[in-house]
C-alpha positions as CSV (number, residue, x, y, z in Angstrom):
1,X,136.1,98.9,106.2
2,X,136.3,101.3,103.2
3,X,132.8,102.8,102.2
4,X,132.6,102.6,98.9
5,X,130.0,104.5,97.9
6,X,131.4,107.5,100.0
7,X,134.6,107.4,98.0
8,X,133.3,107.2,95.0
9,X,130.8,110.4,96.1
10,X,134.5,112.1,97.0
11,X,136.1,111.7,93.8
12,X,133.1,112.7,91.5
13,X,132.4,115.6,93.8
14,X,136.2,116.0,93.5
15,X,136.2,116.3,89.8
16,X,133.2,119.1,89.8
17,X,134.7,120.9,92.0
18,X,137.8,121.1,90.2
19,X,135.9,122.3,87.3
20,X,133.7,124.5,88.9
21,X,136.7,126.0,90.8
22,X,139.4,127.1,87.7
23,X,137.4,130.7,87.6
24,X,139.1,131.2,91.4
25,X,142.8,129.7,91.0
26,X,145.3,130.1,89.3
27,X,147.0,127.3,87.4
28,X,151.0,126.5,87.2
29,X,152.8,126.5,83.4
30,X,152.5,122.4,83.7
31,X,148.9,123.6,84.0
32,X,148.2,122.0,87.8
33,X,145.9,123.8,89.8
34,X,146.9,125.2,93.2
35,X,144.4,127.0,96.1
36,X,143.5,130.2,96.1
37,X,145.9,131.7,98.5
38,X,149.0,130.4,96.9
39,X,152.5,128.4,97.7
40,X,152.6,130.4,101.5
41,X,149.0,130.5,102.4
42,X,146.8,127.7,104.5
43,X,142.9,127.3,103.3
44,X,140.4,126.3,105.7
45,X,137.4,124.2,105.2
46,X,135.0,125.4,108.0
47,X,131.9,123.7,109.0
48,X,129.7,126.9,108.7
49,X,130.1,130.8,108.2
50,X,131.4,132.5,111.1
51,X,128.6,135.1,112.9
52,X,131.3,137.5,113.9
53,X,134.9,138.3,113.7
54,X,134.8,140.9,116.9
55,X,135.9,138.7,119.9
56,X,134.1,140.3,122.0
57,X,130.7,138.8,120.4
58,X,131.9,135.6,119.8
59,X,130.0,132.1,120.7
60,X,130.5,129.8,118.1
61,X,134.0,127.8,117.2
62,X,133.6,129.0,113.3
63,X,134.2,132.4,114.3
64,X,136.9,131.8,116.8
65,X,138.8,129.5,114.7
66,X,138.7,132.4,112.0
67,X,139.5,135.4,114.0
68,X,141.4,134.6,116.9
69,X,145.1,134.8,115.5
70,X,143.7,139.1,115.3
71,X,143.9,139.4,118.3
72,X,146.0,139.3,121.9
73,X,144.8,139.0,125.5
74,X,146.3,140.0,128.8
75,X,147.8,136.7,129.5
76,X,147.0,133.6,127.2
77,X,146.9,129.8,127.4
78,X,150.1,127.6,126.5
79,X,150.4,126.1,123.4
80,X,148.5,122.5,123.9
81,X,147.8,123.5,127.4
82,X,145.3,125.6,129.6
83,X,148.0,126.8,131.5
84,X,148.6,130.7,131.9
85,X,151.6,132.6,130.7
86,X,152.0,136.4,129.8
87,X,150.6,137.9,126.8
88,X,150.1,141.4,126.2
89,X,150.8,141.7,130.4
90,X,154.5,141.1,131.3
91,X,153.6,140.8,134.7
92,X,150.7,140.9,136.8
93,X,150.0,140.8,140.9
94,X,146.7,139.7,142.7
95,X,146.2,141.2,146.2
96,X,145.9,138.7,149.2
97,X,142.1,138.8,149.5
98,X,141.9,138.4,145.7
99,X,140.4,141.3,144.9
100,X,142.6,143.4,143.3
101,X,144.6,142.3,140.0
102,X,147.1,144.9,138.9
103,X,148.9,144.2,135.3
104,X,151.9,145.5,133.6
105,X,151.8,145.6,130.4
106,X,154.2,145.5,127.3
107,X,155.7,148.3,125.6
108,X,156.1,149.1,122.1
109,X,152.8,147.1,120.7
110,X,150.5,148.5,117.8
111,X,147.2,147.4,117.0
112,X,146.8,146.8,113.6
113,X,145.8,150.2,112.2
114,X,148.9,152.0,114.2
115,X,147.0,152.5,117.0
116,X,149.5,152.6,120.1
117,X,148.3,149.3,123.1
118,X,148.2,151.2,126.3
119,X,146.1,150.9,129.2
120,X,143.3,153.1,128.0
121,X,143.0,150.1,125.6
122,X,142.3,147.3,127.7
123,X,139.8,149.8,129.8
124,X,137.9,150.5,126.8
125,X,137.7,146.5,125.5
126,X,136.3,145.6,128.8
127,X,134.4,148.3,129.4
128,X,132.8,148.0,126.1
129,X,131.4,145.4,127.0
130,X,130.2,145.4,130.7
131,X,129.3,149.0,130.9
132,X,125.8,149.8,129.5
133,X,127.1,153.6,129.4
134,X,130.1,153.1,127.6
135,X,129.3,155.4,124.1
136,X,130.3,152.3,122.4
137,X,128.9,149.8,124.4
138,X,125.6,149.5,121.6
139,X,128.2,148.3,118.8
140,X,127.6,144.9,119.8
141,X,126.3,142.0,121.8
142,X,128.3,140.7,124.4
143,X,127.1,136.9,125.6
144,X,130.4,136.2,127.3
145,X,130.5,139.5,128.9
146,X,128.5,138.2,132.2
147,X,130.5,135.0,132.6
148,X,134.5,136.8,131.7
149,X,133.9,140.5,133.8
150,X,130.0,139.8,135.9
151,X,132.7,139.9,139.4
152,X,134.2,143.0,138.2
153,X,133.7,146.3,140.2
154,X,136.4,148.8,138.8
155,X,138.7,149.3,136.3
156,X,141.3,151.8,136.8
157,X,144.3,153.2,134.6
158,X,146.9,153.6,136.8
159,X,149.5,154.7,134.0
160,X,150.0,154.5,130.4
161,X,151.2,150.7,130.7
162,X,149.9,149.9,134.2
163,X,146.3,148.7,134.3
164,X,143.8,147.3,137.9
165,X,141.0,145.5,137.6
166,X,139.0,145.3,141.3
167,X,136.4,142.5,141.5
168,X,132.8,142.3,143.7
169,X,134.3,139.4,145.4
170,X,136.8,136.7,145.1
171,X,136.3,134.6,141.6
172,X,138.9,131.5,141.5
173,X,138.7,131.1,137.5
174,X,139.3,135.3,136.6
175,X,143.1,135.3,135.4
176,X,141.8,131.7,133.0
177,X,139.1,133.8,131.7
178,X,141.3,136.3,130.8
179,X,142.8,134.4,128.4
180,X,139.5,133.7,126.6
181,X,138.3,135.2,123.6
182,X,135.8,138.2,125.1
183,X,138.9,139.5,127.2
184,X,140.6,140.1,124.1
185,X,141.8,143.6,123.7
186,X,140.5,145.6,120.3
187,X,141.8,148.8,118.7
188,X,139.4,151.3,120.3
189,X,140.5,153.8,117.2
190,X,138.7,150.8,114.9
191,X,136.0,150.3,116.8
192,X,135.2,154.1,117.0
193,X,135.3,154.3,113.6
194,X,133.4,150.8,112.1
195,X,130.8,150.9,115.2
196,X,128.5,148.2,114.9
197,X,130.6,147.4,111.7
198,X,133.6,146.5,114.2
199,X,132.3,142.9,113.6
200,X,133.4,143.0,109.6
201,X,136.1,145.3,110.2
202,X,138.0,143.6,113.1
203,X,141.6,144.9,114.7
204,X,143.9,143.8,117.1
205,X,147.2,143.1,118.2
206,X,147.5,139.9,116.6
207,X,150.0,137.8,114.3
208,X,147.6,138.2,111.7
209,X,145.6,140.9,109.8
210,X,142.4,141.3,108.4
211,X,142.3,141.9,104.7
212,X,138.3,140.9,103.6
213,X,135.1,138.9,104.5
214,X,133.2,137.7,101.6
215,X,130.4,136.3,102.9
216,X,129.4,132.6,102.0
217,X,132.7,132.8,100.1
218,X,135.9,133.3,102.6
219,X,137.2,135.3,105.3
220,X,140.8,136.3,104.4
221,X,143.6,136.9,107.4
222,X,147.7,138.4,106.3
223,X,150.8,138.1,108.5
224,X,151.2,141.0,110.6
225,X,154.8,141.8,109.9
226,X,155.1,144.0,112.7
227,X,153.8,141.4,115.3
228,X,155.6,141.9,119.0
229,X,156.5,138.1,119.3
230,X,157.6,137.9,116.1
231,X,156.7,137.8,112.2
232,X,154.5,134.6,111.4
233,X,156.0,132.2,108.5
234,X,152.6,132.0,106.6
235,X,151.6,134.9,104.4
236,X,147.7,134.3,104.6
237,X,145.1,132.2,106.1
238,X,141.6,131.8,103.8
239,X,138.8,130.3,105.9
240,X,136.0,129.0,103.4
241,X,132.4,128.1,104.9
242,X,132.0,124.6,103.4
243,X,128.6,123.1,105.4
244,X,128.0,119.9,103.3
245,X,131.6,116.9,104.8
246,X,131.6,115.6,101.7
247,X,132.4,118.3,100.0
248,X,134.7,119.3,101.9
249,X,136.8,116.2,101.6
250,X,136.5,116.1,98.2
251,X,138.0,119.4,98.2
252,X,140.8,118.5,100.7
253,X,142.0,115.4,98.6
254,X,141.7,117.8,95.1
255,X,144.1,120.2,96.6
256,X,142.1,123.3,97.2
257,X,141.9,123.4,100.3
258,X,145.1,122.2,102.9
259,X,142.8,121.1,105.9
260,X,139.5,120.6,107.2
261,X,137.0,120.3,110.1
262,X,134.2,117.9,111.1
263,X,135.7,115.0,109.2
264,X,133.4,112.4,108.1
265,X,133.5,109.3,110.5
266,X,133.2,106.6,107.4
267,X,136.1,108.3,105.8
268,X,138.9,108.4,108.5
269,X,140.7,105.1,108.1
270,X,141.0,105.8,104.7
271,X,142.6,108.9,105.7
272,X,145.4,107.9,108.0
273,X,146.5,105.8,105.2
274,X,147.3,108.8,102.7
275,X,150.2,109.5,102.3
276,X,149.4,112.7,101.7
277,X,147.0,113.8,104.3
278,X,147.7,114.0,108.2
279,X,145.3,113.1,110.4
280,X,145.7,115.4,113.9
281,X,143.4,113.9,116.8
282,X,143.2,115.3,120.3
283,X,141.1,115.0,123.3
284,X,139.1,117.9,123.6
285,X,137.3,119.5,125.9
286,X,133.8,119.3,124.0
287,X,130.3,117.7,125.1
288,X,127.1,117.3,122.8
289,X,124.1,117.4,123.8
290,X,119.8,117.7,122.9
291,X,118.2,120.1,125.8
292,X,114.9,120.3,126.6
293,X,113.3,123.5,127.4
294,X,112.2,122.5,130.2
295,X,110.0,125.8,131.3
296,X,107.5,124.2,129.1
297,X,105.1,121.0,128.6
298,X,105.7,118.6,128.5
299,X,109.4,118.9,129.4
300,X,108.6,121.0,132.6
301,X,107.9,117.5,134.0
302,X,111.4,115.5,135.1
303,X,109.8,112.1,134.7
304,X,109.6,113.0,130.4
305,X,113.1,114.3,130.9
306,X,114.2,111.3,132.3
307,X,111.9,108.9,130.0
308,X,113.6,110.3,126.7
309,X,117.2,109.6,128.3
310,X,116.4,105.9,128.8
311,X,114.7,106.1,125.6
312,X,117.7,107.0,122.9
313,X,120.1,104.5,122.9
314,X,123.8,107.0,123.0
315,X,125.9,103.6,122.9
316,X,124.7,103.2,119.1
317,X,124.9,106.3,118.4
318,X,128.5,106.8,118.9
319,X,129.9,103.4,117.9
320,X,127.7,103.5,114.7
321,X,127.0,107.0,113.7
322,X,130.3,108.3,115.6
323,X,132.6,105.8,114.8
324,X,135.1,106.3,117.7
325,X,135.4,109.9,117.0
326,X,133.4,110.5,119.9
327,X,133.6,109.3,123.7
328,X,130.2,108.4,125.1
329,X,129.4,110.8,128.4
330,X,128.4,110.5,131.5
331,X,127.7,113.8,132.9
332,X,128.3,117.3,131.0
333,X,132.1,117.9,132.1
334,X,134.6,116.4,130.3
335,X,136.8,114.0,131.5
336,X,139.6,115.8,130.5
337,X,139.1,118.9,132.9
338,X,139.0,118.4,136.6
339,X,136.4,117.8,138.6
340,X,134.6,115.2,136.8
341,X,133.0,113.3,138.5
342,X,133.2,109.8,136.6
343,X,130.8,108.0,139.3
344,X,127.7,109.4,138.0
345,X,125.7,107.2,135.5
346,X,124.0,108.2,132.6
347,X,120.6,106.9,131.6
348,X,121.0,103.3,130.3
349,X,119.2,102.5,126.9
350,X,115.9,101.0,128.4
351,X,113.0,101.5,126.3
352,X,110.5,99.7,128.7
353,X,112.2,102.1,131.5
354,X,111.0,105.2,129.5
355,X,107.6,104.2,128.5
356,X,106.8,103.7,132.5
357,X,107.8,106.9,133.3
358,X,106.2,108.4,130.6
359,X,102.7,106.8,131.9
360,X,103.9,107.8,135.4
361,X,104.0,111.3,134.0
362,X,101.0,111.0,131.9
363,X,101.8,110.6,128.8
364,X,101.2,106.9,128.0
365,X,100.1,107.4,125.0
366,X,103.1,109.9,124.1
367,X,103.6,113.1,122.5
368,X,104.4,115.1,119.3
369,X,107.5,116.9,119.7
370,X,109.5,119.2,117.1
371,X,113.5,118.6,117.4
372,X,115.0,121.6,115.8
373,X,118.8,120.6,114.1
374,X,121.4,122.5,112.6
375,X,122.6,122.3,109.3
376,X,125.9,122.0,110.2
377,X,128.0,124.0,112.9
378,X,131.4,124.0,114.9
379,X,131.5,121.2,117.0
380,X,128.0,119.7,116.3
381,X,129.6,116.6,114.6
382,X,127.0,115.0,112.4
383,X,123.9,116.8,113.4
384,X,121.1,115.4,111.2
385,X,122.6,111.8,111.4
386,X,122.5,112.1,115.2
387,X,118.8,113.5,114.9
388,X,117.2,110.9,112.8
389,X,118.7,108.2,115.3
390,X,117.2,110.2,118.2
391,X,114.2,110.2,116.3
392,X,113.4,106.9,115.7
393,X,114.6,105.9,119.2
394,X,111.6,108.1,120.6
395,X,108.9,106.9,118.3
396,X,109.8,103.1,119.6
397,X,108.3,104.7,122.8
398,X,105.8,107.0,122.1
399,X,107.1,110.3,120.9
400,X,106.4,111.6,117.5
401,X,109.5,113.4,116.6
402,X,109.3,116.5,113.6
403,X,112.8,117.5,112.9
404,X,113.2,121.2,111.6
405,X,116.7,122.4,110.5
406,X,118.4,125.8,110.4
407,X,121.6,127.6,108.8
408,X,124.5,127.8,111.9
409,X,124.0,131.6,112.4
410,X,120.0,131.6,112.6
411,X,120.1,128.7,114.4
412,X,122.1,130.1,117.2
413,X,119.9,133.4,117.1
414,X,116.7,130.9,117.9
415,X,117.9,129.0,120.5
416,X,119.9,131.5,123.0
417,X,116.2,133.9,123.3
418,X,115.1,134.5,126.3
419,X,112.9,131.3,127.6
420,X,109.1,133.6,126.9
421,X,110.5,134.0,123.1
422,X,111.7,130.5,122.4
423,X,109.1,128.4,121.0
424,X,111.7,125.2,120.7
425,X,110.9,122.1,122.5
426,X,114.1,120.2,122.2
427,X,117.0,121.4,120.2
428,X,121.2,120.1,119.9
429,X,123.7,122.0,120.8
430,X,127.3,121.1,122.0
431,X,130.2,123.2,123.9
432,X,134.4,123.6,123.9
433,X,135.4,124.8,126.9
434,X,137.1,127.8,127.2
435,X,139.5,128.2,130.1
436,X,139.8,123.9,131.4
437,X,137.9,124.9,134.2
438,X,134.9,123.6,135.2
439,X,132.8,126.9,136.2
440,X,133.3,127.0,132.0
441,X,130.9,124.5,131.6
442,X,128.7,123.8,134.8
443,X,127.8,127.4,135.6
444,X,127.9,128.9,132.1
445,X,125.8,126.2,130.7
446,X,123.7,125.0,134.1
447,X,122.8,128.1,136.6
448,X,120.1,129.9,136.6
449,X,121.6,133.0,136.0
450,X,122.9,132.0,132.9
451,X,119.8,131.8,131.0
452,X,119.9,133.4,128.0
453,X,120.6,136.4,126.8
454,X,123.0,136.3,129.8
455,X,124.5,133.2,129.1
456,X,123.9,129.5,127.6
457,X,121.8,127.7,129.5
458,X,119.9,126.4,126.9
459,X,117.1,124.2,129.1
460,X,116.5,126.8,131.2
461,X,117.1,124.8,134.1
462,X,116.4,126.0,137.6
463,X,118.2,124.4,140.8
464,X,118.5,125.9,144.1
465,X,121.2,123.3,145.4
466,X,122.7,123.5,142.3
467,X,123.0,127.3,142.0
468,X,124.2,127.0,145.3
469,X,127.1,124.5,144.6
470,X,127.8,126.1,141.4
471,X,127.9,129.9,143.3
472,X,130.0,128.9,145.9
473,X,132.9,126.9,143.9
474,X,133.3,130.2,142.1
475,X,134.3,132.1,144.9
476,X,136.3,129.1,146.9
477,X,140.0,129.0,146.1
478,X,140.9,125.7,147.8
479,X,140.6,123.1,144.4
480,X,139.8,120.4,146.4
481,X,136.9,121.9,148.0
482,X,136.0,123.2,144.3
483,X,136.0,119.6,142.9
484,X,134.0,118.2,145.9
485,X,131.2,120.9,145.2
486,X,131.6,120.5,141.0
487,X,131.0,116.5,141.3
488,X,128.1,117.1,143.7
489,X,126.1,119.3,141.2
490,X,126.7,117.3,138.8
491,X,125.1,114.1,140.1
492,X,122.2,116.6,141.3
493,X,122.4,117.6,137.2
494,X,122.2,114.6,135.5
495,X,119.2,113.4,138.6
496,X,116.9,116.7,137.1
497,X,118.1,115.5,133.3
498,X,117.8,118.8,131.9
499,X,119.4,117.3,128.4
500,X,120.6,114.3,126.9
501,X,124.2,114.3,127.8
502,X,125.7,112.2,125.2
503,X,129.3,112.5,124.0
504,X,132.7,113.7,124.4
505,X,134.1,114.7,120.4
506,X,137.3,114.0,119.9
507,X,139.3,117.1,118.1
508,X,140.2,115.9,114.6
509,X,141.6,117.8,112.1
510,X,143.2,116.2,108.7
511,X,145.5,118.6,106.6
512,X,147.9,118.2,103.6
513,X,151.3,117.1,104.7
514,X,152.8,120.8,103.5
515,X,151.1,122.6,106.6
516,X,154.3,121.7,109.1
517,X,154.3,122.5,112.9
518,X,149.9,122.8,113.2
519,X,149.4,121.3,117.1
520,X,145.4,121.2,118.1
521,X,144.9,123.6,121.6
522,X,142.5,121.7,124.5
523,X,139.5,125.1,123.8
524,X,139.9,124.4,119.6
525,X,141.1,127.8,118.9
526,X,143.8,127.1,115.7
527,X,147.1,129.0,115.9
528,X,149.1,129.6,113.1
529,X,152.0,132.0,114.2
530,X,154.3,129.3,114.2
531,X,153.1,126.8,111.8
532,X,154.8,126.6,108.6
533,X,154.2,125.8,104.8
534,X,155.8,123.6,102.4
């Protein structure tokens, strides 16, 4: 069912925005008004402002979804796949103890500002990051650097386009993160010259350019011309922060803007049946979730942890809130990367369940707890709906829920602090995998020695079995054994219920039918080089 109200909220805020918009577009002689970037340029409604356009410092989709045509990697995913294939490498050879990876690179590539790729450059973008005494390793900070390069030992130049990377020990996922976003390789020219500015002032190998960063306003990308695979067919790419979904609609369907993000559940029927509009769905590799931070009261205790799962009914959530655009979860994996393990269950909704383990615990009379909520954010769906659901699920039971919210970018500063400076008690957050492999999500988001700043385990969860399961699958090359250990861990995972695991967000993207050829990739990053405009 059409909702009513919602459309009419659409084409009103439609109209205003028209209005308000004239100043910024230009208008045809029949007096029409067309987007900012013109007849052969895409406009991107984003869910938030991007925190960084250096891929080195990346964590959030915003950003990746803005910056990633700039740059190249060593070797890079398929197109709709997380499959390898060469990149900025021709050809690479990994040593029989899997140790040593030795890659050739490609001749005749410039970065951006006419600074030659060579081998020197992927030393220095790696290095960058992992060295502490690199003299440009203080230009940034590098949350993926741990996870992508924490097994490397040595990285040697063997000649101008020969380049070996020698690791501690055996790591089965290393060539799939190579193809993620912090082995990306940067002009070290640019970032000698912006520093700690690199992040406003980024340059790579990529099919597009950046030209500006207004911020609140856009970020604006141009064709590279000169790109080694081949010119792109689209001029320029404007990504404009638009937190509030309405508003963003109503600017897809006025024709500002040719597609968006984070569509609104009530509105996508209505959607498929524009003519105008395409809706583009795909199952993603994405799982929401609330952690607790479970280092302190009274989420230290797993009896709470495992009250407030029975307590929030998920089913609800993502039929009613959700609307289908969201599969509900059982564990943290996806069940679209291997090794789920689709045997586990997650807590039922069974208020009387929770309230007996919260008097088990000692809490029978319940809590006050603050739930801290993004304004909006990449792949956060529809964070204050979700909350207020939660919220009144847990005061059924007990718990007296105070929601505080936060821009995207301060948000992410408050919750990835190390577990003495966060002050949160239970928070949302939500993940896109970045390689299809499961290390991406269990030991990134779930071992110990990923607690922030060194990674993004949020709850600050501690398991020696499952530090041990997670550790050893890393450096285990048989995928069988890997999937064994990966589906043990996570029934130990969802046992200790350091979060509330609750769904599996579809990718869905609607655009105008004159952006041709646009195909959604499995870790959410868009790609334009071939995509075309009509």
């Amino acid at each position: 069912m059409i909702n009513k109200r919602n459309t009419i909220l659409a084409l009103l805020l439609a109209c205003l925005l028209m209005i308000s918009a004239c100043s910024s577009q230009s208008t045809s002689e029949e007096g029409e008004a067309t987007n900012d970037g013109g007849s052969n340029s895409i406009v991107v409604g984003l869910e938030a402002e991007p925190t960084t356009l250096d891929a080195h410092q990346m964590s959030d989709y915003n950003s990746s979804r803005t910056a990633m045509e700039i740059y190249d990697q060593l070797v890079q995913f398929k197109d709709e796949s997380t499959e390898l294939e060469a990149d900025l490498a021709e050809k690479w050879d990994v040593s029989d103890d899997g140790l040593e990876y030795t890659f050739y690179l490609k001749k005749d590539v410039t970065f951006h500002d006419g600074t030659p790729f060579n081998a020197e450059a992927v030393k220095f973008s790696f290095e960058r990051q992992i060295d502490p005494n690199h003299p440009f390793h203080d230009t940034g900070q590098y949350a993926y650097a741990e996870f992508t390069f924490g097994t490397v030992n040595k990285i040697e130049v063997v000649d101008e386009f020969t380049v070996k990377l020698t690791l501690k020990e055996p790591f089965a996922p290393f060539l799939s993160n190579l193809a993620m976003h912090a082995a990306s390789i940067v002009s070290p020219t640019a970032v000698e010259k912006y520093g700690a500015d690199f992040t406003k002032n980024p340059v790579g190998t990529g099919p597009f350019k950046f030209v500006s960063w207004d911020p609140g306003i856009e970020v604006v990308l141009e064709k590279n011309t000169d790109y080694f695979k081949g010119e792109p067919n689209v001029d320029q790419l404007i990504f404009k922060p638009i937190t509030e979904a309405q508003t963003r609609l109503a600017e897809l369907e006025a024709g500002n803007i040719d597609m968006i993000v984070n569509v609104p559940p009530d509105d996508l029927e209505r959607l498929k049946s524009d003519e105008n509009l395409q809706v583009i769905e795909q199952a993603g590799m994405h799982t929401w979730w609330t952690a607790f931070n479970t280092q302190k009261e009274p989420f230290n205790n797993v009896k709470v942890r495992q009250a407030v799962n029975y307590a929030i009914n998920k089913e609800a959530i993502v039929d009613g809130i959700l609307q289908g655009t969201g599969e509900l979860a059982n564990t943290p994996l996806p069940p679209t990367i291997w090794g789920h393990n689709p045997n586990v269950e997650n807590y039922e909704y069974d208020p009387e369940k929770a309230k007996e383990l919260l008097a088990e615990a000692g809490y029978a009379d319940g809590f006050d707890v603050t739930y801290w909520v993004p304004e909006s954010g990449s792949g956060m769906q529809q964070p204050q709906a979700m909350a207020a659901a939660i919220q009144a699920d847990l005061k059924e039971v007990g718990i007296n829920v105070e929601i505080q919210t936060l821009e995207w970018g301060a948000y992410l500063d408050k919750v990835f602090l190390p577990p003495d400076q966060n002050d949160m008690d239970m928070h949302q957050m939500s993940w896109v995998g970045d390689n299809g492999d499961p290390d991406n999500f269990l030991y990134i988001l779930l071992s110990s020695e990923q607690w922030p700043t060194a990674g993004f385990n949020d709850s600050y969860y501690k398991n020696d079995k499952v530090d041990e399961l997670l550790a050893k699958a890393r450096v285990t090359k048989d995928k069988g054994e890997r999937t064994t250990m990966y589906e043990e861990a996570q029934k130990l995972i969802m046992e200790d219920a350091p979060l509330v695991v609750l769904d599996h967000e579809k990718q869905i993207i609607v655009a105008n039918n004159r952006v041709k050829d646009f195909a959604l990739h499995p870790t959410g990053v868009f790609r334009f080089s071939g995509v075309k405009v009509e």
